[in-house]
C-alpha positions in Angstrom: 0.4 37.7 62.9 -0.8 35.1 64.7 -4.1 34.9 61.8 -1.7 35.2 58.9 0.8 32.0 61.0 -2.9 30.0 60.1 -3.1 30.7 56.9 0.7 28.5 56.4 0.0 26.2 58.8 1.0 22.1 58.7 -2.6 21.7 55.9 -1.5 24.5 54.0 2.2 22.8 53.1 0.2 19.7 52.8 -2.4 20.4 50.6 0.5 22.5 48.3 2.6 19.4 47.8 -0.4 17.3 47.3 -0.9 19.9 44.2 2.6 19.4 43.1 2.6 15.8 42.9 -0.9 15.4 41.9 0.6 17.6 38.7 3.3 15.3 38.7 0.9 12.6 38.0 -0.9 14.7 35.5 2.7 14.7 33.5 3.1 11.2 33.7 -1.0 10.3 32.2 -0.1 12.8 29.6 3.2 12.0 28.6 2.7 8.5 28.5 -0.4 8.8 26.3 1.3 10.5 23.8 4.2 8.3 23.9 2.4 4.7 23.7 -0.2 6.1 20.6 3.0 8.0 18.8 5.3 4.9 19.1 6.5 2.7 16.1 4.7 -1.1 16.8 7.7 -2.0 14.3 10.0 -0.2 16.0 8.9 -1.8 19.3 9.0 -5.1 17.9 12.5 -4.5 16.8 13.4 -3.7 20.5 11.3 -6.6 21.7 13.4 -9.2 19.7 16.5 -7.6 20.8 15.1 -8.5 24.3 13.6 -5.5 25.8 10.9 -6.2 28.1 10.1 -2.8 28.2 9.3 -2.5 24.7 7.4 -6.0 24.8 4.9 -4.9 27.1 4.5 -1.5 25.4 3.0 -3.5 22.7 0.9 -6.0 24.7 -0.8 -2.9 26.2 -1.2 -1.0 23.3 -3.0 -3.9 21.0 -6.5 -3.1 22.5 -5.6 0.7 22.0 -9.4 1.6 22.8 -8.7 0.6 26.9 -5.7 2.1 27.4 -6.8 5.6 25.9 -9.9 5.2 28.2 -7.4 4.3 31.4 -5.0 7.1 31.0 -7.3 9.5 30.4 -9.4 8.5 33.4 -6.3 8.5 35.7 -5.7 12.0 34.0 -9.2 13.6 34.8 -9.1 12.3 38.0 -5.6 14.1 39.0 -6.4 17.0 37.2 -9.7 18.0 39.0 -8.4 16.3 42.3 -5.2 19.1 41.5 -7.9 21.8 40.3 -10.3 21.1 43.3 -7.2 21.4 46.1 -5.9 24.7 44.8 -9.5 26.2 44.9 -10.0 25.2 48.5 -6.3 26.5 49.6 -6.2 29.5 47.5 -10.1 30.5 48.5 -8.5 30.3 52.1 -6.1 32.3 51.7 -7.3 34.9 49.5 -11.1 34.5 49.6 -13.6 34.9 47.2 -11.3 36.1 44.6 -9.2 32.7 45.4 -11.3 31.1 43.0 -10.6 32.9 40.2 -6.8 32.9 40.7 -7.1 29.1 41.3 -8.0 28.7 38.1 -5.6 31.2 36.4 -2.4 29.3 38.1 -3.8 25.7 37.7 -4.0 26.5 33.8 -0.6 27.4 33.7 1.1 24.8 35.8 -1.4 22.2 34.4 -0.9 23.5 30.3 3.0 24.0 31.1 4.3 21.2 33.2 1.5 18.6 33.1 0.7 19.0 29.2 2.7 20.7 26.7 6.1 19.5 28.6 5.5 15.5 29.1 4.0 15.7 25.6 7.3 17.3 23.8 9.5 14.5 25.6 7.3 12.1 24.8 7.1 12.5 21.0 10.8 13.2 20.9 11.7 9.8 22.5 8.5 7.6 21.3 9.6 4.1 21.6 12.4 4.9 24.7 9.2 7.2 26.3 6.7 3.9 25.8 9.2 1.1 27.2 10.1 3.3 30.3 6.3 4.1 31.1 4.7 0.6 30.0 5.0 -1.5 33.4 3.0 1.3 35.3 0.6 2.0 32.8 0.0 -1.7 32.6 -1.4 -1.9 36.2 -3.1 1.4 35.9 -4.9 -0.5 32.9 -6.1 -3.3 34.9 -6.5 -1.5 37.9 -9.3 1.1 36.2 -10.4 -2.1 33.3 -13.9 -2.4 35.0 -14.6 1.1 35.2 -13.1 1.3 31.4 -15.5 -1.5 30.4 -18.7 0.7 31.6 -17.7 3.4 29.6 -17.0 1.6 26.9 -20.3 0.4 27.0 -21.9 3.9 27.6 -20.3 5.2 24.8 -20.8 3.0 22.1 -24.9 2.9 23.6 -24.7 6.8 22.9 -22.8 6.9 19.6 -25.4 3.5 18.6 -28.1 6.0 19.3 -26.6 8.3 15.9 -26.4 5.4 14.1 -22.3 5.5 14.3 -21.5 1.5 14.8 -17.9 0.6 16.5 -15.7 -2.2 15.5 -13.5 -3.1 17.9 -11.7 -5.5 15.9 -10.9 -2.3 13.5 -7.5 -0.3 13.5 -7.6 3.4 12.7 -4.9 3.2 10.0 -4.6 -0.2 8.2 -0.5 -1.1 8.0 -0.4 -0.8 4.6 -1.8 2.6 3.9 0.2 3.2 6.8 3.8 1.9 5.3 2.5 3.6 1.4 2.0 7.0 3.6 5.3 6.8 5.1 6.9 6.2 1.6 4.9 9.0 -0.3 6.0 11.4 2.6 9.9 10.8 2.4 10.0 10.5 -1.1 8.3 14.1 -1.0 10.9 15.2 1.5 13.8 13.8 -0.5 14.5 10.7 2.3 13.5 7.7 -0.1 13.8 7.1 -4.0 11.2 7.4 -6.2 12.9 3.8 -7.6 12.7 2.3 -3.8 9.2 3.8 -3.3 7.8 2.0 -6.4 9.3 -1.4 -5.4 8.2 -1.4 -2.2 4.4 -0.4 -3.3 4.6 -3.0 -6.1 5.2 -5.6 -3.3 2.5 -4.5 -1.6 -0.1 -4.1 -4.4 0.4 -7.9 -5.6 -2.5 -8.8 -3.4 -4.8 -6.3 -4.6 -4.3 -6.6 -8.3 -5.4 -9.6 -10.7 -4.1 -11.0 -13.9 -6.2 -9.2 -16.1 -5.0 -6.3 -15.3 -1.4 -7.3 -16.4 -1.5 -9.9 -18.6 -1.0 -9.5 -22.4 -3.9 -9.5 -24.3 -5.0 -12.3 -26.5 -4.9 -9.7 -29.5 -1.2 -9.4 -28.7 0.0 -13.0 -28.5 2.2 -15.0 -30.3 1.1 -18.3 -31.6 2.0 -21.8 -33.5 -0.1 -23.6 -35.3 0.3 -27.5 -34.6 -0.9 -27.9 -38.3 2.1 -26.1 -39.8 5.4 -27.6 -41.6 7.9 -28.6 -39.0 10.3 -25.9 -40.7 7.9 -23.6 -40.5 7.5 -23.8 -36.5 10.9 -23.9 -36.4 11.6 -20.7 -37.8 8.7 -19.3 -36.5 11.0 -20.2 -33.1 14.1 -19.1 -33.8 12.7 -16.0 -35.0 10.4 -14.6 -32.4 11.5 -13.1 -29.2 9.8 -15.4 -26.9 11.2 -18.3 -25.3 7.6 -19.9 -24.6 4.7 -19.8 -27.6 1.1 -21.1 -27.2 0.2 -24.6 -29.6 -3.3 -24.1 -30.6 -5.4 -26.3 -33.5 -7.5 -25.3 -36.0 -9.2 -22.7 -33.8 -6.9 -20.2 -31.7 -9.3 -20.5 -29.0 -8.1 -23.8 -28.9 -5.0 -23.8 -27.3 -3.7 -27.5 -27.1 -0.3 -27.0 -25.6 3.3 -24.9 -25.0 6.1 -24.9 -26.9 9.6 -24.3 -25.3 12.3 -23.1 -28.1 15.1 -25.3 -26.1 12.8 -28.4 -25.9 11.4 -28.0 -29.8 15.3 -27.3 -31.1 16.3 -30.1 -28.5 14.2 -32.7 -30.4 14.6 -31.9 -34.2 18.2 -31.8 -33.3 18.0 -35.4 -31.8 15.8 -36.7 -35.0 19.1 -35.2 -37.5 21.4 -36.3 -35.7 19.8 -39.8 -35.9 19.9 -39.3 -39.4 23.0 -40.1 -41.3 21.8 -39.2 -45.4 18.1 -38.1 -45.1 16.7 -34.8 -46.1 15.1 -32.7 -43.8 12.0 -33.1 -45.2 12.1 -36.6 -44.6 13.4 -36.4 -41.2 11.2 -34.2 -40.0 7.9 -36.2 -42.0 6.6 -37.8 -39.1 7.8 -35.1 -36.3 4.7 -33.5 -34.0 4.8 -30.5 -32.3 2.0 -31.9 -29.6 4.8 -34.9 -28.7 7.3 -31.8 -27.3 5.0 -29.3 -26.3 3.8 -29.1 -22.4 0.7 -29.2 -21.1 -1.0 -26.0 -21.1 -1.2 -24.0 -17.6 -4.5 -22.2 -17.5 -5.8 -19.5 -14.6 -9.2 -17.7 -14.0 -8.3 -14.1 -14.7 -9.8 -12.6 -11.1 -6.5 -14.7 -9.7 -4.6 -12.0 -7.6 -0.7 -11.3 -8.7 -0.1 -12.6 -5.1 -1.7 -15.6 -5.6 -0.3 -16.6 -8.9 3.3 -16.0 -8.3 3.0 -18.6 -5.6 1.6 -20.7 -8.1 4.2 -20.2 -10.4 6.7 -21.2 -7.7 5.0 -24.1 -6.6 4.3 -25.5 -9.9 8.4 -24.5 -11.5 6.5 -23.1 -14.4 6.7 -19.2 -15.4 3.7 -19.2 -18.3 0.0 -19.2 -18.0 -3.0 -18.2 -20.1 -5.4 -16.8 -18.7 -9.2 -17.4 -19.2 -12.5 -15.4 -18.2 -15.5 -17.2 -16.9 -16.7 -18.9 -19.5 -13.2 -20.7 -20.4 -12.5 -18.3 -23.6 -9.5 -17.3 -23.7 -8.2 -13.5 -22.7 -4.6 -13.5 -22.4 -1.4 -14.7 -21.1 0.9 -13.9 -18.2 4.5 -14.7 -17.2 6.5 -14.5 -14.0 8.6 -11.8 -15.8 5.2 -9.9 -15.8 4.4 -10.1 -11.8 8.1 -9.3 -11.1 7.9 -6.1 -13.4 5.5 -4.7 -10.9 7.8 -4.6 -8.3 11.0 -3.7 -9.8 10.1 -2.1 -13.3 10.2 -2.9 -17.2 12.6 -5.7 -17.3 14.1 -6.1 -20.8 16.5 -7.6 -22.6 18.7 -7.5 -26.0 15.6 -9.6 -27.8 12.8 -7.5 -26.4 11.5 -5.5 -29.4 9.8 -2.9 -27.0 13.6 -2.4 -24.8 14.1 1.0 -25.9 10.5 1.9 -25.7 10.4 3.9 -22.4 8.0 7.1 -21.4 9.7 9.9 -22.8 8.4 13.8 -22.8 9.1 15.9 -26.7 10.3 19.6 -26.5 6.7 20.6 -26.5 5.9 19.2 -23.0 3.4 16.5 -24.4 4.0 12.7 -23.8 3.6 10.2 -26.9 2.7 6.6 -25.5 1.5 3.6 -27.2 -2.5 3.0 -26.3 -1.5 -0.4 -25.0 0.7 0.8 -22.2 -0.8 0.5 -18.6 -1.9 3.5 -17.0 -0.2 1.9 -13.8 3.0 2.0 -15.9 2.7 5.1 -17.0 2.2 6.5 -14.2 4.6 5.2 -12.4 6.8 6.6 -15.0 5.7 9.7 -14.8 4.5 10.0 -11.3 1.3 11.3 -12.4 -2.2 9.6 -10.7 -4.2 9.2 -13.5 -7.1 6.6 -12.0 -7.0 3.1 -12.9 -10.0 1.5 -11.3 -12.4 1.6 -14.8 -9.2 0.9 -17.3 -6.0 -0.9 -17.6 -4.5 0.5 -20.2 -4.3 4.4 -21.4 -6.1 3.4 -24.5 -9.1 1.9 -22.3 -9.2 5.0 -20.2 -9.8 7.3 -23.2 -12.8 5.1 -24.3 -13.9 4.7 -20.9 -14.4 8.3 -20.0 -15.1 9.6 -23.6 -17.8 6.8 -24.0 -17.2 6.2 -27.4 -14.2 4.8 -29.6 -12.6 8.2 -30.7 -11.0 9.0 -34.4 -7.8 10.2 -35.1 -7.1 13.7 -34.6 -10.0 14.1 -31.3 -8.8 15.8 -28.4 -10.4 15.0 -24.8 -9.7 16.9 -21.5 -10.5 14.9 -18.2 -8.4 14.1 -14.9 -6.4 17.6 -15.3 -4.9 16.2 -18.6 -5.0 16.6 -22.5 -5.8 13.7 -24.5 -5.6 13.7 -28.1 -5.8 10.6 -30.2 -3.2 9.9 -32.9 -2.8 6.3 -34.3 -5.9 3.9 -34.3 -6.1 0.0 -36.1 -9.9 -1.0 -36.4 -12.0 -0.1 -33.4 -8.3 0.3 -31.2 -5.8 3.0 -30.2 -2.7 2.8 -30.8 -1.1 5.9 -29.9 -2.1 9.0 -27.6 -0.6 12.6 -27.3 -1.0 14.1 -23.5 0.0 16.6 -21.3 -1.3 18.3 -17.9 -3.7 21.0 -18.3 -2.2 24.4 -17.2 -3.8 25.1 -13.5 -5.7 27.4 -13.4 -5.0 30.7 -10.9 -7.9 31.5 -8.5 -7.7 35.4 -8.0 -5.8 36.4 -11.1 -7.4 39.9 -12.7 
């Protein structure tokens, strides 16, 4: 009796409740690791502008992520050997030899149970509440253990430096905007966001990423006046085309001497009629110019970025530019319209000859397109992912990866898709046939 009264003496209780809330501790590393790594920064911010301190310094702490991984988890070890370490001594005291194994059985449990799988499930419940309530005491644990952090910071990226793996600390695991397009892609998938609002939002963020030449409208495709011409002619020309804005060019169209706005070019041979009582028009219009009304042109290098050149249409009031390559020869022409269609779709209108020209799919499953249309388009359209870092249009991806310029009637298979050409002018394609390639079943007999 009086051996067995020992065993539960004053250290016994002691040493047990040092266990408990040395587990206790363990919860709080753990939970609070999960919740300041799985918490929203935008979320935060949103709390931290609504005035809660809590969330504010949950985001100070977690900008250099790299410490405060390397401070909880230090605080963590420590607790859960410290626990580990007491309940081996008590338990071997109690039960000998054998105390060691059935130290480490029970410490597994309580320490996977209460100080691990518990915290954790709170913790990525309640993220952002989890990280506000826990991020005053984990900020003093951070500067409390930063010198011992700082060594092993150093040790490890000596070790990893050894492999020839180099650490940036300036680097973030996930960048915020594959982080916000990953977001997107996973509700639309789970039926949260549009496919519509998915594709804005993307646009928006793409603008920075993507140039001119990759959306402008190809010199081939441009509409131009010849300064040269009859005023009635250019008038006409005007009044008949479905673009408010046309390029001036003389003798060579490379040679692009101005811009012609229909308002201002019907504003002025209005003016010069009106001024004359019993003329003709040809006399009237004898000594007119089309250089004294046009605007200056606006021209841009075509590596500009979309991002880039929408400010500069903003800044300069002006919604046309041609756009030029390297040498200064002309390749193109873009409009605000054209920047704004990446973010919120084909934008048309009752004069827009191509309006009623969107992707549709025949009986047979295949897809007839024009060869001009932009594989970005098209697959946004579609919501296919047919690659667009070689070509900008579908056309340019069938010459690209059949290395040739193909005749009517050839078929190509590449990407998981049928390709088969079926309009071409000269050396260009006008018009493709495609559909997905049936997927093939792994196994079948």
């Amino acid at each position: 009796m009086e051996a067995e009264t020992s065993l539960l003496d004053a250290a016994f209780w002691i040493t047990s409740a040092s266990i408990l809330g040395l587990l206790a501790m363990s919860a709080f590393f753990s939970g609070s690791e999960t919740a300041l790594t799985a918490a929203s920064r935008g979320k935060l911010r949103a709390a931290t502008d609504k005035g809660n301190r809590g969330a504010q310094k949950a985001l100070e702490i977690t900008e250099d992520s790299e410490r405060l991984i390397g401070s909880v988890l230090l605080g963590n070890n420590l607790v859960n050997i410290l626990a580990t370490s007491l309940a081996t001594a008590l338990l071997t005291r109690v039960f000998g030899e054998s105390g060691v194994a059935l130290a480490t059985l029970v410490m597994t449990l309580l320490v996977l149970i209460f100080a691990e799988v518990l915290p954790k499930t709170y913790a990525i419940t309640n993220p952002e509440t989890a990280a506000a309530r826990v991020a005053g005491p984990i900020g003093l644990i951070v500067r409390l253990f930063a010198p011992v952090v700082s060594a092993v910071r150093l040790l490890v990226r000596a070790v990893l430096r050894v492999f020839g793996v180099q650490i940036d600390p300036d680097s973030h695991i996930l960048a915020v905007r594959e982080e916000i397009a990953g977001a997107l892609q996973l509700g639309h998938s789970e039926g949260v966001v549009e496919k519509e609002d998915r594709d804005r939002i993307l646009g928006a963020l793409d603008l920075a990423e993507r140039t001119v030449e990759e959306i402008m409208l190809h010199r081939s495709g441009i509409e131009m006046i010849d300064a040269d011409s009859a005023p009635q002619d250019i008038l006409q020309q005007c009044l008949q085309s479905p673009h408010t804005r046309l390029p001036v060019y003389q003798n060579d169209p490379e040679n692009i001497i101005g811009v012609i706005h229909a308002k201002d070019l019907t504003r002025a041979m209005y003016r010069m009629f009106d001024e004359s009582e019993e003329a003709t028009a040809r006399e009237v219009f004898a000594g007119f110019k089309v250089t004294d009304v046009a605007m200056k042109p606006y021209f841009v290098p075509d590596t500009t970025s979309l991002d880039d050149q929408m400010r500069q249409f903003l800044h300069r009031r002006t919604h046309f530019a041609l756009v030029v390559d390297e040498y200064g020869s002309l390749q193109g022409l873009i409009t605000l319209e054209d920047i704004l269609e990446e973010i919120v779709g084909e934008i048309t209108d009752e004069f827009d000859p191509h309006g009623d020209q969107a992707v549709k799919m025949a009986e047979d499953g295949h897809y007839w397109i024009e060869g001009a249309m932009t594989i970005r388009d098209f697959n946004r359209a579609t919501d296919w992912s047919l690659p667009d870092e070689e070509a900008n249009t579908m056309a340019g991806l069938v010459i690209h990866e059949a290395q040739m310029i193909p005749n009517v009637g050839q078929v190509f298979n590449f990407h998981g898709f049928r390709f088969e050409v079926t309009g071409r002018e000269n050396n260009r394609i006008t018009q493709l046939k495609l559909r997905p390639l049936p997927r093939i079943q792994l196994g079948d007999g």
